[in-house]
N, C-alpha and C positions, 0 to 999 in steps of 0.2 A: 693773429697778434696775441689775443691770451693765452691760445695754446702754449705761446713760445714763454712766454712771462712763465706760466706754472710750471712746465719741463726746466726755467734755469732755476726756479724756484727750489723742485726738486731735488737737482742736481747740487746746490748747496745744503740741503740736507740730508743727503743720502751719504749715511758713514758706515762701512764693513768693518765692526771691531771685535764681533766673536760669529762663533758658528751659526747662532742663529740669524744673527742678521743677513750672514750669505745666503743662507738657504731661503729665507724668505723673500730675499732682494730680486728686483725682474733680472733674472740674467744676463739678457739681451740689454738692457740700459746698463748694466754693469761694466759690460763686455766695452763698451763705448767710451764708459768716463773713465777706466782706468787701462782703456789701451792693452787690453788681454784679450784673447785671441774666444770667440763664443766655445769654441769647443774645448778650449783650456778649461774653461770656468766651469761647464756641463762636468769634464770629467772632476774636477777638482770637487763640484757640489755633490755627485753620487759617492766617494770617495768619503767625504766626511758624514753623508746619510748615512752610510753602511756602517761607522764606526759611531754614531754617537744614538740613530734612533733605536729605542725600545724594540727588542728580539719579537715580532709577532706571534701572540700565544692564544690557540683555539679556547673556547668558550669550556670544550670539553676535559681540557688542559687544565684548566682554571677549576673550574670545579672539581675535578678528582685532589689537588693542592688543598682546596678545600676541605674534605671528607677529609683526608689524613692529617690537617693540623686540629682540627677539632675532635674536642673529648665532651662526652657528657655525662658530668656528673649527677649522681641521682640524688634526691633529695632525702633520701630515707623514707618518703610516702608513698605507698603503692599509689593513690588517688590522686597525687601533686602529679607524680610520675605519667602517670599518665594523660592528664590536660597539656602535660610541658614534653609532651611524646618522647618517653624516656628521664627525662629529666633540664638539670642546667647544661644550656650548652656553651662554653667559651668561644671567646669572643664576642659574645652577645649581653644585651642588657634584658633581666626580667621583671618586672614588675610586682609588686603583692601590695593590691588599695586595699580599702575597705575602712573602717570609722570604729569609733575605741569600741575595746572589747574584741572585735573579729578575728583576732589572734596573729596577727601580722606578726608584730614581735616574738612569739614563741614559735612561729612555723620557721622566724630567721634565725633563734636558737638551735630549733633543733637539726636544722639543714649546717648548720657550722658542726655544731656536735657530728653528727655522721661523717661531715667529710673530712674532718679531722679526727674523729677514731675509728670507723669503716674504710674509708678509703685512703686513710694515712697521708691527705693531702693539706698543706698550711690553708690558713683561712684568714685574710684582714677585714675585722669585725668595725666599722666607722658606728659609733652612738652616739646618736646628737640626741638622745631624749633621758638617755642616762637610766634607761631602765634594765641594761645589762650589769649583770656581777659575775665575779668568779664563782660565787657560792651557786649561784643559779646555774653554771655550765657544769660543777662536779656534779652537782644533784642528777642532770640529768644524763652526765657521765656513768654516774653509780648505778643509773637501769642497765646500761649498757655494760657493765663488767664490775666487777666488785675487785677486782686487781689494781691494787693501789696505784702500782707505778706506772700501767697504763692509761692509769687518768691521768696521771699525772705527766704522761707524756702526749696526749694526746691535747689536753691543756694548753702545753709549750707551743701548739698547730696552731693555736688561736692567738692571736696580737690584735688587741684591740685598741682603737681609739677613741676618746671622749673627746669630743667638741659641740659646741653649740651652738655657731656661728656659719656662715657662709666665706665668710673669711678664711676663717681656721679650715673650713669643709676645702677650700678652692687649695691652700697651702698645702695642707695631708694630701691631696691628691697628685698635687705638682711633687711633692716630696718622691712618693711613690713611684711617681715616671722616673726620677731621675735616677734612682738606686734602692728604693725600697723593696720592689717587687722582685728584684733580679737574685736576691739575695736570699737564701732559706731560711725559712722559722720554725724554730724546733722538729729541725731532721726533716722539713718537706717540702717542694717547693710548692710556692704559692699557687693558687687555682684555684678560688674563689675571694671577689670583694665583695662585701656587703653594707650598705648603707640602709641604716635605721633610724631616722629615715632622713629620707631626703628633702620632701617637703616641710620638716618642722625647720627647718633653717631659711628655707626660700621663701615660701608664703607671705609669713607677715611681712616681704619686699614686694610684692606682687598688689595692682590694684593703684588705682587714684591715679596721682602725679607721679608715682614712685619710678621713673623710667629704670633708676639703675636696676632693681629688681630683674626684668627681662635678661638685661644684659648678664646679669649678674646668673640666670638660671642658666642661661646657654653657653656661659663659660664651664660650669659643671657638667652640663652636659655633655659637652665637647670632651673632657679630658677623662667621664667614663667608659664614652664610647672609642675613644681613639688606647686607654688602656687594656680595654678588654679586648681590642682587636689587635695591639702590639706585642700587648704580652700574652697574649691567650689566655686570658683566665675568664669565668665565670662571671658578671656583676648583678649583683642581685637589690635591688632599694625599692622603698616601701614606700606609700603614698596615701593620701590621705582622702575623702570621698567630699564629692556637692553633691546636689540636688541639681538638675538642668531644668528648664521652663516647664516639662511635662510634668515635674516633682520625682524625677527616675534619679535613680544613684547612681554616680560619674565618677570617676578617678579624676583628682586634682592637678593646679598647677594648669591648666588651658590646654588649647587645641596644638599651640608652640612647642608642650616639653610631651603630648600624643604621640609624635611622630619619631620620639627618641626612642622608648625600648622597642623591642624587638617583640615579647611578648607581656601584655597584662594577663592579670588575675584578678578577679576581685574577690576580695573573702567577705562572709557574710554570716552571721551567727544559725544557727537554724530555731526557728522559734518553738513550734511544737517539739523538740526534743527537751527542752526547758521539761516539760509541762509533764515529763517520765523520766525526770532525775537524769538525764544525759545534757546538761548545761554545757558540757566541754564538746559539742557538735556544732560542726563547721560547714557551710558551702561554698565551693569553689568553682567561678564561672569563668570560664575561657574569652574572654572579650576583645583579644587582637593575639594572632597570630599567623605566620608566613608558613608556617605546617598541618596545625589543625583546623579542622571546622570550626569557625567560632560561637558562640554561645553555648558550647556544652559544659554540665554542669555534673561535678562530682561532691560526696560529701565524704566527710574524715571527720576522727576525732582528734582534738588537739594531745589528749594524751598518746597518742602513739607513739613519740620521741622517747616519752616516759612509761611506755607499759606495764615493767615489771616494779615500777617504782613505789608499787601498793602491796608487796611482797610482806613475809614475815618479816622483813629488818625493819617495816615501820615506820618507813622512810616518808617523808609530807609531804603530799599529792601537790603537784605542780601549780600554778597560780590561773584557772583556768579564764580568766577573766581580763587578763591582758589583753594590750593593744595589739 
């Protein structure tokens, strides 16, 4: 008796109104309620599989698509370069923590500078701490070529934004999906974003009662990862450091916004080079990634962007003290 209750049950709710519903629907009960012959309905449902499922593509299929749509931009650091095996790769999101002074902001200077006058590629520069200038990108334009109009075009690569907000961060980013990126900036197209940073905008939401805060980081999330995989470009944002229970130094923002990039770095001042006039020396530790071993450690100096920038023109040695 119940069986019969739930089959007319069914039989009132069972509606055929697009392809999916056929194909999921028991054929055999189909065949029944609407007086079509089972093997009508068999070839009818192979018929519309064949024309509407997904073409099956091997794994190995898949990843050579891979390899050919991906480019890897280098950073300009032989040392960066090589923790980040070759450099930025598009599509992907990388990392650079570390706590003021470790040079985060001048290593994401000088990685725009390169790849906007070495590899002739646009760069979208997002500053939410406001410590980018134009002065500050000829300067270290001017190590790089002393030919005016080369700076000057290499300049035009870089478009930057200033914002402060997570608000304004979430808009410039929706901006960008919708026609910003597609469009060239000064003669290149785009292939690197960078966010300086990212946590100074999300953080002070994070913590207490503040629920929108979470919500609010994984909406950023979401649309730098699904940019850098649409459009193929590079994203690169910076982060900022805790202490965990052992008193170890952590990359910010929680265990939630860990799972987002692809690769960290953590930058780290080197202390004993203080202490022999090399203040502008850097360490750089590998702490997540899907290509290298992680925990390896390389050291740079932050003047490298800028090396000939202590030449006979006199030019003012770069700020090595930034964040």
């Amino acid at each position: 008796m119940s069986e019969d209750v739930t089959r007319q049950q069914r039989d009132k709710t069972l509606k055929v109104e697009e392809v999916e519903d056929l194909v999921s629907s028991d054929t055999e009960e189909l065949a029944q309620k609407c007086s079509v012959s089972y093997k009508a309905l068999f070839a009818i449902r192979r018929v519309l599989l064949a024309q509407h499922t997904a073409f099956p593509v091997s794994g190995a299929d898949l990843y050579e698509e891979l390899l050919s749509s991906t480019a890897i931009l280098s950073t300009g650091n032989p040392s960066l370069d090589k923790l980040l095996d070759s450099g930025l790769y598009t599509g992907e999101i990388t990392e650079l923590s570390g706590g003021p002074g470790s040079g985060k902001s001048q290593v994401c200077f000088g990685v725009a500078v390169h790849i906007s006058y070495q590899l002739k590629q646009s760069v979208i520069f997002i500053d939410t701490t406001g410590g980018l200038t134009a002065k500050r990108l000829l300067q270290m334009l001017q190590a790089e070529t002393s030919n005016t109009e080369e700076q000057m075009e290499a300049l035009q690569r870089i478009r930057i934004f200033r914002l402060f907000d997570v608000f304004t961060l979430l808009d410039c980013l929706r901006s960008l999906r919708s026609g910003g990126l597609q469009a060239s900036v000064g003669g290149g197209s785009v292939k690197a974003v960078i966010v300086d940073s990212v946590s100074a905008v999300i953080s002070p939401l994070l913590g207490g009662k503040q629920n929108e805060g979470m919500s609010l980081m994984i909406q950023v999330a979401g649309l730098l990862k699904t940019t850098a995989k649409d459009f193929n470009v590079a994203a690169l944002v910076t982060n900022h450091v805790t202490r965990s229970g052992g008193g170890e130094v952590q990359p910010g923002l929680g265990v939630s916004w860990s799972h987002i990039p692809r690769t960290r770095i953590l930058l780290e001042r080197v202390e004993k080079a203080a202490t022999i006039g090399c203040s502008s020396r850097r360490s750089a530790t590998l702490i997540k990634s899907s290509r290298q071993p992680c925990h390896i450690k390389e050291e740079f100096d932050l003047q490298w962007w800028s090396r000939s920038a202590e030449g006979s023109s006199g030019k003012r040695k770069l700020d090595e003290t930034d964040s």
